[in-house]
SENUGU-920922 format. One record per residue: x, y, z of N, C-alpha, C in turn. Coordinates in pm, whole numbers. Each point is the difference from the previous one (the first is absolute). Example, Ala and Ser with C-alpha at 12.3 -4.5 7.8 and 13.67 -1.06 7.14 Angstrom:
<pts>
nxx; nyy; nzz; caxx; cayy; cazz; cxx; cyy; czz
1319; -569; 780; -89; 119; 0; 90; 120; 0
-35; 105; -72; 82; 119; 6; -77; 109; 73
</pts>
This chain:
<pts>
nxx; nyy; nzz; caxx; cayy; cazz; cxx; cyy; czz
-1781; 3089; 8637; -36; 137; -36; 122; 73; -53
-29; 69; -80; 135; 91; -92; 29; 116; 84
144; -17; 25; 72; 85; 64; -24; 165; -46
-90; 123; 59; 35; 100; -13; 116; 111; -72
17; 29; -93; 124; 23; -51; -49; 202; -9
119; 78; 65; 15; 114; 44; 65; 90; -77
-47; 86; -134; 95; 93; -107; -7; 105; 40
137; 114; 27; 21; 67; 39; -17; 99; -170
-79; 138; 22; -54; 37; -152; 62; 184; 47
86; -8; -118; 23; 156; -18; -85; 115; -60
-74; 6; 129; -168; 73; -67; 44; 130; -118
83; 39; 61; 89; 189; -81; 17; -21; -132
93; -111; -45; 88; 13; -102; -64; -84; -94
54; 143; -134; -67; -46; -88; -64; 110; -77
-8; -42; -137; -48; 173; -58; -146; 27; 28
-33; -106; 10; -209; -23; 10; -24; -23; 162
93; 25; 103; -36; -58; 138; -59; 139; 75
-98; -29; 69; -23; -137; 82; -83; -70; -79
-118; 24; -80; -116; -9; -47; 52; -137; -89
122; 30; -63; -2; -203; -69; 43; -83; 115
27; 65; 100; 52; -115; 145; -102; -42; 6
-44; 57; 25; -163; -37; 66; -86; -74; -108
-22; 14; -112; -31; -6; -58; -18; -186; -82
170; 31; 39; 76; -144; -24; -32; -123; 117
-27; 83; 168; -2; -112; 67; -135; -52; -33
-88; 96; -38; -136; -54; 0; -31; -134; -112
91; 5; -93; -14; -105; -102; 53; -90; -18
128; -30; 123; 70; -116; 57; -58; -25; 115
-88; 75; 42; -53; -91; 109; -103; -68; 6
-49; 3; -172; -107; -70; -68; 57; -131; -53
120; 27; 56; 68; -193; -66; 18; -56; 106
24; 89; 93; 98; -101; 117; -14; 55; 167
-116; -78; 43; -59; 33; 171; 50; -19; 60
154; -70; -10; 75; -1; 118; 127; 63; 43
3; 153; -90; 109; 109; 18; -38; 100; 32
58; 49; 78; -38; 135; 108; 108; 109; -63
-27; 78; 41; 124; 127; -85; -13; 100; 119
119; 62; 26; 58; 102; 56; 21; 113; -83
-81; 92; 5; 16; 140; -76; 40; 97; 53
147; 66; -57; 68; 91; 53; -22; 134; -89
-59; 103; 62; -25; 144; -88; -50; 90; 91
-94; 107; -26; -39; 65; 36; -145; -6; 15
-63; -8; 131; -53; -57; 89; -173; 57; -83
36; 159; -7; -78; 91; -42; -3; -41; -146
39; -68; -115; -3; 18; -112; -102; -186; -24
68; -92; 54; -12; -142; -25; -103; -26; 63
-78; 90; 163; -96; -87; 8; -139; 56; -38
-18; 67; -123; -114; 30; -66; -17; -96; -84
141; -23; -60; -4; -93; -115; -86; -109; 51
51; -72; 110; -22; -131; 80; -121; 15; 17
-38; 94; 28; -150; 0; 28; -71; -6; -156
35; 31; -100; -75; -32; -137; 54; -145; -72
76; -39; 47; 53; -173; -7; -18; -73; 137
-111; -56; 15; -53; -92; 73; 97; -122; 43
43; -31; -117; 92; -161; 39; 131; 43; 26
-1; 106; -55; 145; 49; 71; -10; 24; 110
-64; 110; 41; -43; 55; 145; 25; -166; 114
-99; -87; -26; 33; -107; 74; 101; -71; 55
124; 1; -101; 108; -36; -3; 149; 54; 19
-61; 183; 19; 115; 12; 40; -7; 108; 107
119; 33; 28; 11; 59; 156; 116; 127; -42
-31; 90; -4; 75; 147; -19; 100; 21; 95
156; 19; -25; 66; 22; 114; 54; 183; -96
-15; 74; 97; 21; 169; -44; 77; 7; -49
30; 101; -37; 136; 60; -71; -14; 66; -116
51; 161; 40; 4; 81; -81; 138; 34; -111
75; -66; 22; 149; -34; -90; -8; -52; -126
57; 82; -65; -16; -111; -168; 111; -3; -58
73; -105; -38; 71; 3; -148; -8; 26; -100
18; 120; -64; -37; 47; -88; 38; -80; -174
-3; 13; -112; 39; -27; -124; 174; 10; 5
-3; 162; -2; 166; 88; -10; 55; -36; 105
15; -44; 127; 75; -27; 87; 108; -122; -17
134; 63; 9; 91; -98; -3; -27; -129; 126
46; -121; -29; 16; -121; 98; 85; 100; 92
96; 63; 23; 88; 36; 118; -77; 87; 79
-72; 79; -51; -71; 132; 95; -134; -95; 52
-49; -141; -92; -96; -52; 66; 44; -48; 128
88; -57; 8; 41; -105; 55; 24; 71; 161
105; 147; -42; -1; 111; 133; -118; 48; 57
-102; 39; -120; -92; 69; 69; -208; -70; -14
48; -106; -27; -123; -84; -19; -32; -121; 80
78; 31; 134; -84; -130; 93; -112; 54; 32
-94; 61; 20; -101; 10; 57; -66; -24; -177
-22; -28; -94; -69; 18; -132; -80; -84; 8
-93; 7; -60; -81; -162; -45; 76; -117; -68
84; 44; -104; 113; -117; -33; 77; -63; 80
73; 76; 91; 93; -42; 115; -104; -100; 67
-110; 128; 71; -65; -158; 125; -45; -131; -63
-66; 19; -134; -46; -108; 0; 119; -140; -80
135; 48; 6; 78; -65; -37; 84; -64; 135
-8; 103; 135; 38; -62; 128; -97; -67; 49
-145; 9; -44; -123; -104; 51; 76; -174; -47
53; -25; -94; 42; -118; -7; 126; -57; 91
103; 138; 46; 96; -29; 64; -50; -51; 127
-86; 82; 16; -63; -30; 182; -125; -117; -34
-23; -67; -92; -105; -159; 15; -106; 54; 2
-51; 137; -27; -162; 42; -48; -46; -85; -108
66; 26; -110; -16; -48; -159; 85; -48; -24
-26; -90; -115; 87; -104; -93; -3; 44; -96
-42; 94; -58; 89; 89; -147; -65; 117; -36
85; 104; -44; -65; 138; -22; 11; 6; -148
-125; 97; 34; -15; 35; -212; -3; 165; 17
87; 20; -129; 10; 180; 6; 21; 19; -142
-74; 112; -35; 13; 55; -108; 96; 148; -20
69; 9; 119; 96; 87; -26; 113; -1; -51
80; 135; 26; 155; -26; -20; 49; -83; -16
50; -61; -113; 79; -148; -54; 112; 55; 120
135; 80; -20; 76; -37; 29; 18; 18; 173
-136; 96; 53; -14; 2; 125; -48; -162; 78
-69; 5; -83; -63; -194; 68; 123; -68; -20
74; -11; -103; 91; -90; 15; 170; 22; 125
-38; 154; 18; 132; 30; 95; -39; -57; 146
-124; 115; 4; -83; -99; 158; -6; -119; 8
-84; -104; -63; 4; -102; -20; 132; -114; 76
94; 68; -109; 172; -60; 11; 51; -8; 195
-59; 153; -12; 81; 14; 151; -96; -21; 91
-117; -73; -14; -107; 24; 114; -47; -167; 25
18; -65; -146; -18; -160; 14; 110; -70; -32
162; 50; -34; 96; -48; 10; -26; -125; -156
117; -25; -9; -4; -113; -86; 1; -148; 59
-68; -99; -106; -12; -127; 20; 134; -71; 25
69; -132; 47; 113; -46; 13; 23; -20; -139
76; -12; -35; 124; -34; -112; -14; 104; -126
-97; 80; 41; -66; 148; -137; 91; 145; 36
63; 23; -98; 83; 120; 16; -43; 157; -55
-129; -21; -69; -16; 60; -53; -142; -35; -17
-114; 113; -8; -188; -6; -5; -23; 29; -133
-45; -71; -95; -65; -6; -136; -136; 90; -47
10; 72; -57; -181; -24; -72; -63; -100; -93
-113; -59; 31; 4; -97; -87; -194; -4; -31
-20; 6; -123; -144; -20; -33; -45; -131; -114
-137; 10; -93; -7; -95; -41; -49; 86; -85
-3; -31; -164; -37; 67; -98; -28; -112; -123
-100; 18; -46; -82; -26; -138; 106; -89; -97
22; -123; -77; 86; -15; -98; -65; -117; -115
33; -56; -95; -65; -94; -125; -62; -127; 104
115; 9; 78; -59; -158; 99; -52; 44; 78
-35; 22; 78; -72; 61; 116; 43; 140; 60
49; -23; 149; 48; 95; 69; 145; -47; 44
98; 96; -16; 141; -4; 94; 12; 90; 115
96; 10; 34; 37; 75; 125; 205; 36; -80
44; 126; 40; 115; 53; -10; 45; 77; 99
99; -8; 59; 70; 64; 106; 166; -18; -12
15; 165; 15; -6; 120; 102; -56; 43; -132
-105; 113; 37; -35; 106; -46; 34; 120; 24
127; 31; 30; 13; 132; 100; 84; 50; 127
-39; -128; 63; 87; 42; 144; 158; -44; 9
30; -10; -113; 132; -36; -6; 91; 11; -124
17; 148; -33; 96; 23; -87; 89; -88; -98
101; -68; 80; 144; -85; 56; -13; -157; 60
-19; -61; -74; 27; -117; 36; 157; -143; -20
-2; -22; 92; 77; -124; -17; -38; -134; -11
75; -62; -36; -79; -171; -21; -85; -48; 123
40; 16; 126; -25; -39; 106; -149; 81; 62
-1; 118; -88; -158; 80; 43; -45; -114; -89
12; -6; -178; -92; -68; -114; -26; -136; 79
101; -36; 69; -84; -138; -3; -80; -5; 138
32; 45; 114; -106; 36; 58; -143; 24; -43
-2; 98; -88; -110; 69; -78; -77; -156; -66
109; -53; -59; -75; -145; -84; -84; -65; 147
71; -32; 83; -55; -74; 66; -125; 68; 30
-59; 130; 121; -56; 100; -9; -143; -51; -89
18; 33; -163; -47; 55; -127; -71; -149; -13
38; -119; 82; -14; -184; -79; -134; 42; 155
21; 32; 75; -83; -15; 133; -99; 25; -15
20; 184; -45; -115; 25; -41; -111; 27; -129
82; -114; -94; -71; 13; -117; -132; -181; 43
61; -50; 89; -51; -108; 37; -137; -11; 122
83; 106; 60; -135; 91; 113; -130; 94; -74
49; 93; -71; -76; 79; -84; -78; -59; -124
46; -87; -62; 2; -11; -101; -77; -146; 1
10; -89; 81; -41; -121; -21; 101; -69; -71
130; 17; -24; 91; -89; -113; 34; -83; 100
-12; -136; -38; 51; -109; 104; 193; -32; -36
85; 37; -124; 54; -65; 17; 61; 188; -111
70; 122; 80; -38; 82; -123; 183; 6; -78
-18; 40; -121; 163; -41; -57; 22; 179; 12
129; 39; -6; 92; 88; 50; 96; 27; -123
-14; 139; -44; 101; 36; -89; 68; 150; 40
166; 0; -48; 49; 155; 80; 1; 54; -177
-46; 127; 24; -1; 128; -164; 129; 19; 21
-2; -46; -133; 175; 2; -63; -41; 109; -111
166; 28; -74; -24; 51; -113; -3; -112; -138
19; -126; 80; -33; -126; -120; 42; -122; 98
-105; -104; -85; 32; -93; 85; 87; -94; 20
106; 34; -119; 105; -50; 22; 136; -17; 158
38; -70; 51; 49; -25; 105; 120; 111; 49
92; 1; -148; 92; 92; 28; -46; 152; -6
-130; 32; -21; -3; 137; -37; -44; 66; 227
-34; 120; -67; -35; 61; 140; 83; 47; 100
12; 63; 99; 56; 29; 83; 69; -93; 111
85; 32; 59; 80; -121; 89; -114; -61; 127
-93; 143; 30; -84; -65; 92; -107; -93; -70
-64; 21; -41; -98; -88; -141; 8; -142; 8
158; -27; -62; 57; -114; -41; 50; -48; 120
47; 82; 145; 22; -95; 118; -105; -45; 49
-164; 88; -5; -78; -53; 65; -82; -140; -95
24; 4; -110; -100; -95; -85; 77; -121; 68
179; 2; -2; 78; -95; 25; -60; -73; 153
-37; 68; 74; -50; -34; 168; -146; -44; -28
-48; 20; -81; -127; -64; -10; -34; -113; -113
131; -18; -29; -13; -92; -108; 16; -146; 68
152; 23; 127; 70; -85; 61; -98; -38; 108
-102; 74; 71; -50; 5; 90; -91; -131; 39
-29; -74; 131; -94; -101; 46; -146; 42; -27
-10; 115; 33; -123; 32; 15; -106; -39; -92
-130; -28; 24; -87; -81; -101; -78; 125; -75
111; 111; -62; -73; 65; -106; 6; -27; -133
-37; 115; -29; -10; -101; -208; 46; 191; -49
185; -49; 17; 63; 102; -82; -33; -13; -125
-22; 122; -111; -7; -38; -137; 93; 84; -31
107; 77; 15; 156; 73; -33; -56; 120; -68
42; 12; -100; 24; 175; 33; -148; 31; -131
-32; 116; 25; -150; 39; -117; 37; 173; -34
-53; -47; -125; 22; 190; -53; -127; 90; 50
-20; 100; -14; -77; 80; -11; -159; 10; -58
38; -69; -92; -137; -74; -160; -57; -126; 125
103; -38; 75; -94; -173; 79; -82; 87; 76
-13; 100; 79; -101; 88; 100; -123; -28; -26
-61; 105; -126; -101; -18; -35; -69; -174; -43
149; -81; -70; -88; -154; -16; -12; -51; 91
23; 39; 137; -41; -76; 132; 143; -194; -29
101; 83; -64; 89; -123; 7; -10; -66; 113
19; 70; 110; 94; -44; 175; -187; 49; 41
37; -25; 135; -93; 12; 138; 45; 123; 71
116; -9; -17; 82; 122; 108; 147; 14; -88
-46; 149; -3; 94; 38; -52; 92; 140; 99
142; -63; 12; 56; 40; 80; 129; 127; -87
35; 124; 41; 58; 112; -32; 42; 77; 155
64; 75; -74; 70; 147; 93; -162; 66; -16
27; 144; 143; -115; 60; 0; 9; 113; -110
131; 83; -34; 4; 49; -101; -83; -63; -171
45; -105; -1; -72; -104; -164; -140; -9; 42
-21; -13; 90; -134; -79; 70; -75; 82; -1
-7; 138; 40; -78; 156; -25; 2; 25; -147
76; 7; -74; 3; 31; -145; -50; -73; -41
-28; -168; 2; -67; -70; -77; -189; 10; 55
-21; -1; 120; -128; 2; 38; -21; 191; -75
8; 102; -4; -18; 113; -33; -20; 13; -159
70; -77; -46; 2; -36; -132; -71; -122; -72
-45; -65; 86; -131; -61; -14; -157; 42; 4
15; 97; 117; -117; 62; 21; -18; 79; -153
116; 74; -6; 11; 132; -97; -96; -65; -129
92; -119; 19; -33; -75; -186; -153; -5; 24
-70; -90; 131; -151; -15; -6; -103; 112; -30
78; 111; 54; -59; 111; -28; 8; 62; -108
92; -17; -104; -21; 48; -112; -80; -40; -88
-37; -133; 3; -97; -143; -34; -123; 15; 11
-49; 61; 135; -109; 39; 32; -38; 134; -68
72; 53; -11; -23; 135; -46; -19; 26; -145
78; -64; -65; -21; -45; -160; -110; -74; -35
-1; -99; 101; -160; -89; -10; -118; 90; 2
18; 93; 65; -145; 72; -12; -17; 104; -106
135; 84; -36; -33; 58; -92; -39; -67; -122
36; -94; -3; -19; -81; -161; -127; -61; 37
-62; -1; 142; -101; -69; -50; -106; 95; -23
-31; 138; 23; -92; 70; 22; 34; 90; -159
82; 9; -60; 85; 21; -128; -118; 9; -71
-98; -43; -6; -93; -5; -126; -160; -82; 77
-73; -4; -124; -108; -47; 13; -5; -155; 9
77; -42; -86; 53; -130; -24; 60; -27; 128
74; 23; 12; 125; -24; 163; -129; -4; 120
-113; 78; 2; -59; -6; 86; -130; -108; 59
11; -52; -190; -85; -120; 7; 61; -120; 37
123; 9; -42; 80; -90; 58; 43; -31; 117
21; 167; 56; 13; 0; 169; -86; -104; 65
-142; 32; -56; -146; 0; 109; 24; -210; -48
38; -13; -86; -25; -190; -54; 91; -30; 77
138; 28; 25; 89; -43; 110; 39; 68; 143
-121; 38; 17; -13; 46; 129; 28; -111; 114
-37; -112; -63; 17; -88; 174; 175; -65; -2
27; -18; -79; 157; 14; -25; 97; 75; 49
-11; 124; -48; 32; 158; 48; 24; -7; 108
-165; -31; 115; -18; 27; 106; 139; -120; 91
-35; -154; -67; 77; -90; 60; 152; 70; -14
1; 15; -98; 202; 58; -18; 19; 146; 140
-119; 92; -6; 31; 120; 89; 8; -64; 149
-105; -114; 26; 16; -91; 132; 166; -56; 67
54; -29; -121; 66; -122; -1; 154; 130; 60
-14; 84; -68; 116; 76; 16; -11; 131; 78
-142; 18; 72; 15; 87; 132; 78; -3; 81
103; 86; -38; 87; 21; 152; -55; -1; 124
-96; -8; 41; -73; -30; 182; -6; -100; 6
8; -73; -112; 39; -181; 15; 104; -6; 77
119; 44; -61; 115; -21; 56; 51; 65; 110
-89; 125; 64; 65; 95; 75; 26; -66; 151
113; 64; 65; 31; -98; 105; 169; -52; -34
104; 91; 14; 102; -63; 26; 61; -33; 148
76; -96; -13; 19; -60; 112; 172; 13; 42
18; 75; 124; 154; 12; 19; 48; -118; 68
103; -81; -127; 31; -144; 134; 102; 3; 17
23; -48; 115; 109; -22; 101; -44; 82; 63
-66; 86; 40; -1; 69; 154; -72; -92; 105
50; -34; 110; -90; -57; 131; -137; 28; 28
-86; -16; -118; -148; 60; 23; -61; -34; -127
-119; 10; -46; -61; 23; -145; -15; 163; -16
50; 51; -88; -3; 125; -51; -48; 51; -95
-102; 22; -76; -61; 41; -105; -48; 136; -31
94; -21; -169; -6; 154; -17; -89; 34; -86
-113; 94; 1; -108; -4; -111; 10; 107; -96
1; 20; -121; 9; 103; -77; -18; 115; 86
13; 131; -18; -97; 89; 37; -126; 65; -38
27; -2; -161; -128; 32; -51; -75; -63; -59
-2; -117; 105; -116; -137; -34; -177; 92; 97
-62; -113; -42; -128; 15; 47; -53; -73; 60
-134; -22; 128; 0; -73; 74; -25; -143; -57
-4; -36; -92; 19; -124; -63; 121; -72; -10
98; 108; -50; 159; -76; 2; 41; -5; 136
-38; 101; 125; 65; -26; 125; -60; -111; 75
-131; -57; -33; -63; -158; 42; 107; -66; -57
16; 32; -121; 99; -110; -45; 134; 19; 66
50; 51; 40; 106; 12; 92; 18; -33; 129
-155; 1; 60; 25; -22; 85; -13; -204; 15
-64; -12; -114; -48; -132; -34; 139; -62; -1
63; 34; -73; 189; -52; -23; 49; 0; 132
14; 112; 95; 79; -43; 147; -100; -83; 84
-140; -60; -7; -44; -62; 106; 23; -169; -92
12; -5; -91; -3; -97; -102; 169; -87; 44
105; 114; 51; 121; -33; 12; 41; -37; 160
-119; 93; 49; -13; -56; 191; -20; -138; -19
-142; -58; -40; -54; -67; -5; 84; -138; -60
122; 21; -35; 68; -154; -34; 174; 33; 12
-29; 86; 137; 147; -2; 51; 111; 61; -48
18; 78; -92; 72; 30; -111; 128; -50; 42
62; 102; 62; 109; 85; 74; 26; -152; 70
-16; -72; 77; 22; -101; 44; 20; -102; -123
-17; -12; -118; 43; -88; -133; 118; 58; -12
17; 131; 3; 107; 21; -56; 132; -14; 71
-30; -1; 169; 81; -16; 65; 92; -131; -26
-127; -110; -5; 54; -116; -24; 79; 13; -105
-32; -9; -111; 9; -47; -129; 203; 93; 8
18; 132; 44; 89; 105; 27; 123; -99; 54
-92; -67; 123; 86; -73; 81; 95; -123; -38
-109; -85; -126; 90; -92; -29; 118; 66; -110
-24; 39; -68; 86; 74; -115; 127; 63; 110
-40; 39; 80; 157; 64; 104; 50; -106; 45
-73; -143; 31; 100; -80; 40; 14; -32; -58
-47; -76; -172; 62; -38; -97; 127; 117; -40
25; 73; -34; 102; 72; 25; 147; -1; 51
-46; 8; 148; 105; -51; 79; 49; -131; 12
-88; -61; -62; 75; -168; -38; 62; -1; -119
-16; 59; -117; 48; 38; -122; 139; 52; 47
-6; 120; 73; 139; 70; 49; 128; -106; 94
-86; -41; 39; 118; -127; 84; 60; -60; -119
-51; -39; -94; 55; -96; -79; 138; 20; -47
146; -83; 25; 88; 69; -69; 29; 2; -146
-93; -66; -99; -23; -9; -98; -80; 78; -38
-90; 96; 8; -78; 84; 27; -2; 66; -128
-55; 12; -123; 12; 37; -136; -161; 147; -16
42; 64; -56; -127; 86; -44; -43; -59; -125
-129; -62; -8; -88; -61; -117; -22; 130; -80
-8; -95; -172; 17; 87; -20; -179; 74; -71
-1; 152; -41; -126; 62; -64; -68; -119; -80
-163; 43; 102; -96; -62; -116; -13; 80; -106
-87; -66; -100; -55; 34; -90; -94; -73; 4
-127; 114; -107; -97; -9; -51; -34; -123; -82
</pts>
């Protein structure tokens, strides 16, 4: 019999909450009968909802709380004045063995401060990633940091690679996924000192990944790599600027198609096309980022998704319970540190040198 699996759900947060919380459990719990959810909000607001979502109602169990994290609230004033919140508890529900991963559609940088200090980091991870999966010519990739990390050094990037190979293989179904760091070219000597130290550690490395060295900007969209690894500063600008571009695409697409009489006959003849392309590139596909390296599954959901993208979010952290994540990565963390320290003994001990593309 399949083990019970327990998501701790940030009923509050969120621009559409409670009503897409709720909304959302009801249509993940049409995939999957053997997850229970813990709903943290306001007692008075969530259980009307529950009562007009049946399969939700069944499945989950309201713990009170009138506290919220708001949008505008800095991570520091959360962090002082937000243990009692719905974000906080249902992020200490995993500390204390209630649940095995919380989904919140709040405060990016509040979930990620709590988070940090409430589930601690994984062994050999110095630093917690954002990391999602997005649309490309080949299929789907995954890129991380998105965000939670300004400033990186070689030793976050390749963490992150390892990280980014885990879970493009968990998420994603890639059995074997290849790994590229955004350069400003893929030439070996170009890039920054961290860039070129970390490609160098993953070039030299035992580990059974499939480095492919360094990718520009233009490889994103062709789905070059599986995982594509950056600083959180590059990593926010390029996902923002992806969106931006889809949206301008979409937006041009319609004016030109409604443009005329003609455009409209044409609309209505490639309508099932249209429809497949608007499918294919719904952001609620993708919604659901995932903070790794923290001691827990953490999932962060847009905010102004709808109860469709927060199923899908919540679909991504039970998807990542469900095949151990955090325990792959431990391993996989583990050999690379002792490969390492056997590298460092060596008194011959040479730095290999930058891949390339």
């Amino acid at each position: 019999m399949t083990d019970v699996i327990t998501v701790s759900i940030d009923g509050m947060g969120g621009d559409n909450a409670p009503d897409m919380i709720v909304g959302g459990i009801e249509l993940a719990s049409s995939h999957a009968d053997d997850v229970r959810y813990l709903l943290f909000g306001d007692e008075a607001q969530l259980q009307p909802l529950l009562d007009q979502h049946p399969k939700a109602k069944a499945v989950c169990e309201i713990r009170h709380t009138t506290d919220v994290v708001t949008m505008d609230d800095k991570p520091t004033a959360a962090l002082r004045s937000g243990k009692n919140s719905s974000m906080r508890l249902a992020i200490d529900a995993i500390k204390s063995g209630e649940a095995s991963a919380v989904v919140s559609a709040g405060n990016t940088g509040a979930l990620m401060a709590m988070a940090t200090v409430v589930l601690r980091m994984l062994p050999g991870i110095s630093r917690p990633a954002i990391v999602t999966s997005f649309p490309t010519q080949r299929g789907d990739s995954v890129m991380l940091d998105l965000g939670a990390n300004i400033e990186c050094d070689a030793e976050n990037l390749v963490q992150f690679a390892v990280m980014g190979e885990v879970f493009a293989r968990n998420e994603l179904d890639i059995e074997q996924p290849s790994i590229g760091i955004l350069n400003v070219g893929v030439e070996g000597l170009k890039g920054n000192d961290s860039v070129k130290k970390a490609a160098a550690i993953l070039q030299a490395s035992d580990l059974p990944i499939k480095f492919h060295g360094f990718i520009e900007g233009d490889d994103i969209g062709k789905g070059t790599v599986d995982v594509i690894v950056t600083d959180g500063f590059t990593g926010n600008i390029a996902l923002k600027t992806a969106e931006g571009t889809a949206k301008m695409i979409t937006f041009f697409l319609k004016k030109f198609l409604v443009g005329s009489l003609i455009s409209k006959i044409g609309a209505l003849i490639a309508r099932p096309a249209l429809e497949r392309f608007r499918a294919h590139f719904d952001p609620r596909r993708y919604n659901g980022a995932m903070l790794v390296g923290l001691n827990g599954v953490c999932v962060k959901s847009h905010g102004g998704t709808d109860a469709l993208g927060f199923a899908h979010a919540i679909e991504a952290g039970v998807k990542l319970v469900r095949r151990d994540f955090n325990e792959v990565i431990k391993e996989d963390l583990g050999h690379l540190i002792a490969e390492n320290e056997i590298n460092a003994e060596k008194p011959d001990n040479q730095e290999p040198q930058s891949a390339t593309a």
